[in-house]
N, C-alpha and C positions, 0 to 999 in steps of 0.2 A: 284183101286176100293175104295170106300171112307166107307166104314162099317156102317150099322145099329149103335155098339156102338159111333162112332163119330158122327153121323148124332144125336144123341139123346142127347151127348154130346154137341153140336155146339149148339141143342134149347134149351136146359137150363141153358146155359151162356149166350144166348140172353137175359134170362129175367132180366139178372141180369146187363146187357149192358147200364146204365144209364149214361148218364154226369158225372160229377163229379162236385161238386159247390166250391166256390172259396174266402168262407168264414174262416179267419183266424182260428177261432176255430173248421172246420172241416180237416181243410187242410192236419195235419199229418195221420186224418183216410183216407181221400182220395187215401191220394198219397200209402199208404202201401195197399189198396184195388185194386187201379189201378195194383202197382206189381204184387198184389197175383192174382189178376184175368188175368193177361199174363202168369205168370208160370203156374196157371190151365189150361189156353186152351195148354201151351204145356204138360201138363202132369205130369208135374215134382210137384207132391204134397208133397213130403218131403219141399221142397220150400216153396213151397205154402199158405199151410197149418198152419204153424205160422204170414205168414203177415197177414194172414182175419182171425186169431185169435185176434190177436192185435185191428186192424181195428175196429173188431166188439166190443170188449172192450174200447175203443176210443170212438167208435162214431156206438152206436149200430142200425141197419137200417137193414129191410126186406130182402134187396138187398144182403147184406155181411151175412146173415144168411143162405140165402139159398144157395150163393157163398162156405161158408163153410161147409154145410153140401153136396154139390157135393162134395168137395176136400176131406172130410174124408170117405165117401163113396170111394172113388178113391184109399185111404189106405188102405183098408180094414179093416176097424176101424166103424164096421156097429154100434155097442152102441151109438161111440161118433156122426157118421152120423144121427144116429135115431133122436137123443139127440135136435141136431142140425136143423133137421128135422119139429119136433115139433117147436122150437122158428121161424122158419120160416112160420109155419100154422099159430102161431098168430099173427103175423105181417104184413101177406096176407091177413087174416081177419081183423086186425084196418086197413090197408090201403084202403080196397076195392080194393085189387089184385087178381080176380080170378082165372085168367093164373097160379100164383104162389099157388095160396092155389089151383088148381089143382093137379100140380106136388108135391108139397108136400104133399097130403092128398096119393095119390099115391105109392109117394115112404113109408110113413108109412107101408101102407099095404101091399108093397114087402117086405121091411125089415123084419117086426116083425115075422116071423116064423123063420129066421137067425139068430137071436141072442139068443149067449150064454147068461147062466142065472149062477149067484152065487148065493148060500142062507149059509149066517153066523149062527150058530147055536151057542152059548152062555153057557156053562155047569151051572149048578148054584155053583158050586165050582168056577170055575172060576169067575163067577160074584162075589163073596166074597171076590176072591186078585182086587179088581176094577181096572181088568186087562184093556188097549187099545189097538185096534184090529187095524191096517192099511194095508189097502188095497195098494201095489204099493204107499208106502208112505202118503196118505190120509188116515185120518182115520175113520172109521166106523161109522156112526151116528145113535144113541142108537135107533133110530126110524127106521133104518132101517135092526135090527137083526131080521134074522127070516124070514124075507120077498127076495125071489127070484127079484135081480136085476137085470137089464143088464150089458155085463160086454163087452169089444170088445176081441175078435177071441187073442188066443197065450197065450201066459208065463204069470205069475201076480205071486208077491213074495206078502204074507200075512206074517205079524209082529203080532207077540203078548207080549206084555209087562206089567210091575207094578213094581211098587218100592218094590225093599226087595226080587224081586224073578230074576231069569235066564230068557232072554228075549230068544222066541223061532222064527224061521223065518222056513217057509217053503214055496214052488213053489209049482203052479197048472196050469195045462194045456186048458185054454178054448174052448170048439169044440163049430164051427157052431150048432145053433138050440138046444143044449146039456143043463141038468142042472146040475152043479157041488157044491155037497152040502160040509161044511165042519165044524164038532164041535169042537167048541175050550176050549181044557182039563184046567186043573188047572196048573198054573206054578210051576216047581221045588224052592224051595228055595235059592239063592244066594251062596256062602260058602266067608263063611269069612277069609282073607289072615291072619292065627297065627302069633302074633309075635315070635320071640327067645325066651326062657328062659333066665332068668337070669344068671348071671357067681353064682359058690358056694360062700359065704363068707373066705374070707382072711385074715389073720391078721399075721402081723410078723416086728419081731423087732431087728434088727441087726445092723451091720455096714458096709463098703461098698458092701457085699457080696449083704445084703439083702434090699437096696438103688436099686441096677441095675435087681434083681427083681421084686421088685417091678415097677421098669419101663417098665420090658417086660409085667408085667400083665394089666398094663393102657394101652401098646402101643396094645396089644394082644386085650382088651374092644374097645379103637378105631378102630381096623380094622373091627373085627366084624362092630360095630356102621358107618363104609362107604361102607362096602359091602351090608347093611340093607337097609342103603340109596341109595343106586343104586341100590340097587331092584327096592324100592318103585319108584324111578325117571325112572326107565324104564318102569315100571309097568302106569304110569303115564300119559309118552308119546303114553304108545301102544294105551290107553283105548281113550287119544282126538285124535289121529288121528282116531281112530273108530268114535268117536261123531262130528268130521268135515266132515267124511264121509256120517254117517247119517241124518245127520243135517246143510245143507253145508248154507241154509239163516237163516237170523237174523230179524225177532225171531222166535226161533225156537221151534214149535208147537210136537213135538216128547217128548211124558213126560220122557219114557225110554232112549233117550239121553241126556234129563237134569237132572238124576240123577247119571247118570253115571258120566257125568261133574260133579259135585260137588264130586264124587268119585274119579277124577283126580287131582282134586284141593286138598284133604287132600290125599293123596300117594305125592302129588307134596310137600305140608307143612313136611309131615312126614320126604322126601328125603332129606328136607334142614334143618331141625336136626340131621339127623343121617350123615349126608357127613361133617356139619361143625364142631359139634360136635366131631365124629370120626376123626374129622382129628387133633383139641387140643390134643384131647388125645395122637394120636399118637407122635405130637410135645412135649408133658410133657411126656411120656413115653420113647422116645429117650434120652431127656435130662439127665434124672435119670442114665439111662443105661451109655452114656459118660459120665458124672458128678460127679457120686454118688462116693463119696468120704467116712471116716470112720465116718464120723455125722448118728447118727442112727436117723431111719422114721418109722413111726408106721401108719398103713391103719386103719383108723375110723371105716368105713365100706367099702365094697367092691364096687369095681364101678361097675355101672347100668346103663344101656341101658333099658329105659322104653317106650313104646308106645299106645300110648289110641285113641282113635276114629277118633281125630282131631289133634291130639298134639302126641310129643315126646318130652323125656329131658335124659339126663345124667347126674349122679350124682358120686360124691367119694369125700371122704376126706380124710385127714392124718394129723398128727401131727408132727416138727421134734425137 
């Protein structure tokens, strides 16, 4: 038996059953519409659904609008159907297509009592860190905080972000016909990674005894000074593989993962002072220890491990 749904199915891939023309500059929308409209009549919309996306980006036509607004109906993706819907009513109206501004005027008015609705709520604390809101990775357009949109049926991860503060993510569940409201609080402040303290000031002046201590105290400064640096280098790499993660094209429109990047970038500068750094040290520090013969050596000042926002350095002297 051939079903009501198919049968209803089969007339509204008729209307969209045109030729296909054989003009170089349509040819690649053609041909990826020809595909997407065989995978729709079998069904397979995961398919589908990305070639008469393209298509219609290519080479935008009445025909492949209202092609892809069957196929996201077909996902249950009623927003993006709806969405899709609509470009198809206008295009049925410039053409003088009644048949299709039919079926689309139609399915509008099945749809619209189906679809879930979000509304972004904005605290004014929050509007004060000029927080950005992304919906499912897009982000929220200032125009439309406040106002109940359509959103499609399932899971949606909402980001909230700003420079200077703790970026927050959270998941929401959207039900058919449902509105799901949600205000977005003030962000926590960031915390900033402490550096170490300084070593105490040293001073000593001896002969071989106090030669090969003095070595353990520079080799003791550099080890500290590559274990620092390997924080910060690993600290480094956790935070861009976060921001390849969230951010995987170029350029990337995600504020709160180009600040983070440029946060990877000085832990990465800071790493490769405190590793190359740390690691002289340790080299002059060994040497004294096997070397240090009765020539007496007197510490300037004590060596230091410093690190500031952008930069690190290492510092010591001695006299012998």
């Amino acid at each position: 038996m051939i079903t009501r749904r198919v049968i209803a199915l089969s007339v509204l891939l008729s209307l969209v059953a045109l030729p296909a023309r054989a003009d170089d500059s349509e040819a690649a929308g053609d041909a990826l519409f020809n595909e997407g409209k065989a995978l729709l009549e079998a069904k397979d919309y995961a398919a589908a659904c990305p070639k008469l996306a393209e298509s219609h980006r290519l080479e935008p036509r009445g025909r492949t609008a209202l092609a892809l607004a069957i196929c996201r109906e077909g996902e249950g993706k009623t927003a993006s159907a709806f969405a899709a819907y609509q470009e198809a009513l206008f295009y049925a109206k410039r053409d003088k297509r009644k048949d299709r501004e039919d079926v689309a005027s139609a399915k509008l008015i099945e749809l619209e009592p189906l679809l879930p609705k979000l509304r972004v709520v904005v605290s004014a604390d929050a509007k004060a860190q000029s927080v950005r809101v992304a919906i499912d990775q897009d982000a929220l357009k200032a125009t439309l905080e406040g106002v109940p949109m359509p959103i499609d049926p399932g899971t949606h991860e909402i980001s909230v972000s700003a420079a200077g503060h703790a970026t927050h993510v959270e998941t929401l569940v959207a039900t058919p016909g449902k509105l799901v409201e949600i205000t977005i609080a003030p962000l926590a402040v960031e915390k900033k990674d402490a550096p170490p303290p300084p070593p105490p000031p040293i001073s000593t002046s001896s002969g071989g005894s106090g030669t090969r201590t003095l070595g353990y105290v520079i080799g003791a400064v550099g080890l500290a000074g590559t274990l620092v640096g390997g924080y910060f280098g690993l600290r480094a790499l956790s935070i861009g593989k976060d921001v390849d993660a969230r951010c995987p094209n170029d350029p990337c429109s995600d504020r709160g993962a180009l600040d983070d990047n440029d946060r990877a970038h000085r832990y990465a500068r800071i790493a490769d002072v405190g590793l190359l750094g740390g690691g002289a040290l340790i080299v002059v520090g060994a040497s004294l220890v096997l070397f240090g013969g009765s020539s007496s050596a007197t510490v300037e000042k004590a060596p230091t491990v410093a690190f500031g926002k952008d930069s690190a350095f290492v510092h010591w002297g001695m006299s012998w």
